[in-house]
C-alpha positions as CSV (number, residue, x, y, z in Angstrom):
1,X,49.0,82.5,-1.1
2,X,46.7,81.7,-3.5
3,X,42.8,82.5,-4.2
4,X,41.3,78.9,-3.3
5,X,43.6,76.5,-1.2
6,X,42.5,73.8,-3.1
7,X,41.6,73.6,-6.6
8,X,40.5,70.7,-8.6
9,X,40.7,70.5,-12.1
10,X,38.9,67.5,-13.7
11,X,39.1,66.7,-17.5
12,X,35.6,67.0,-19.5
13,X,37.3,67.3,-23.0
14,X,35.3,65.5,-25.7
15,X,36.9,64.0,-28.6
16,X,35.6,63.7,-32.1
17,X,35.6,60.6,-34.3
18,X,35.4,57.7,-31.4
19,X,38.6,58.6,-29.6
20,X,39.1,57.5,-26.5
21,X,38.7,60.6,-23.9
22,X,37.3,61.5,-20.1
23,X,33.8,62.2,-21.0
24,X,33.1,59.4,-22.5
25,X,33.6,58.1,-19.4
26,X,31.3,59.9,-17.1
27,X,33.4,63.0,-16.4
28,X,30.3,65.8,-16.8
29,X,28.6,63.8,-14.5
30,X,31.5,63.6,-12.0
31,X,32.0,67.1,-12.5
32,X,28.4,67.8,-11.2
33,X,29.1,65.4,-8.2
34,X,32.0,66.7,-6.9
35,X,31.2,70.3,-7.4
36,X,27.6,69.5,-4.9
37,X,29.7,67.8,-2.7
38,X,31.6,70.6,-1.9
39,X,29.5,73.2,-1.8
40,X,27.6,71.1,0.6
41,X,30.7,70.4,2.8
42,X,30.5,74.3,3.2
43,X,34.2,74.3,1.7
44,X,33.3,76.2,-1.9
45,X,34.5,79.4,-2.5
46,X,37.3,81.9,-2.1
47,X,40.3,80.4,0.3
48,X,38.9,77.2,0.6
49,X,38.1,74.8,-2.2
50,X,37.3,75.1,-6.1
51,X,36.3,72.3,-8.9
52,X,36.5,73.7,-12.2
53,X,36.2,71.9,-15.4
54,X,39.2,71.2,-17.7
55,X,40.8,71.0,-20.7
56,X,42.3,67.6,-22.1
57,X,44.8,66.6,-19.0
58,X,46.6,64.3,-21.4
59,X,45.8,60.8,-19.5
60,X,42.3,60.2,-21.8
61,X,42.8,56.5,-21.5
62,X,42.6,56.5,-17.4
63,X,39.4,58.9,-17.8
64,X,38.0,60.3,-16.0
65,X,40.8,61.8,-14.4
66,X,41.0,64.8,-11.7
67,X,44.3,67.0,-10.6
68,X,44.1,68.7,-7.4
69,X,46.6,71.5,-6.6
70,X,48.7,72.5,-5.0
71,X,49.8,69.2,-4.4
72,X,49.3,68.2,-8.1
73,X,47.5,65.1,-7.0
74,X,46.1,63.1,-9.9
75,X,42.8,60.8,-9.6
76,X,41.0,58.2,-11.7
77,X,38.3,55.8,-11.5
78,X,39.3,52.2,-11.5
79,X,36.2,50.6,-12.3
């Protein structure tokens, strides 16, 4: 089993020179968001439910965009 049963990864990567990517699109702040939300669902923490902050995901055009495993689940804002 693993540590967390759920663990959401959302992309904060910041590319240089204007290129399209999730945090120009609001991804620090949604990584705050969800990260309060869940520890205020009392669901944070060891066998239960974990946000971290990612790497480029490779989808920078459909930013921000969020992965949750173990179901590899993938999320993005439409508008």
């Amino acid at each position: 089993m693993s540590y967390y049963r759920y663990h959401a990864l959302i992309c904060c990567n910041q590319r240089a020179n204007g290129e399209s990517c999730c945090n120009d699109h609001g991804a620090s702040e949604l990584l705050d968001y969800a990260k309060a939300k869940v520890k205020a669902a009392g669901v944070a923490g060891p066998g239960q439910v974990r946000v971290n902050k990612s790497g480029c995901l490779g989808r920078c055009d459909q930013g921000p965009v969020m992965v949750i495993y173990p179901e590899a689940t993938w999320y993005t804002f439409v508008d």
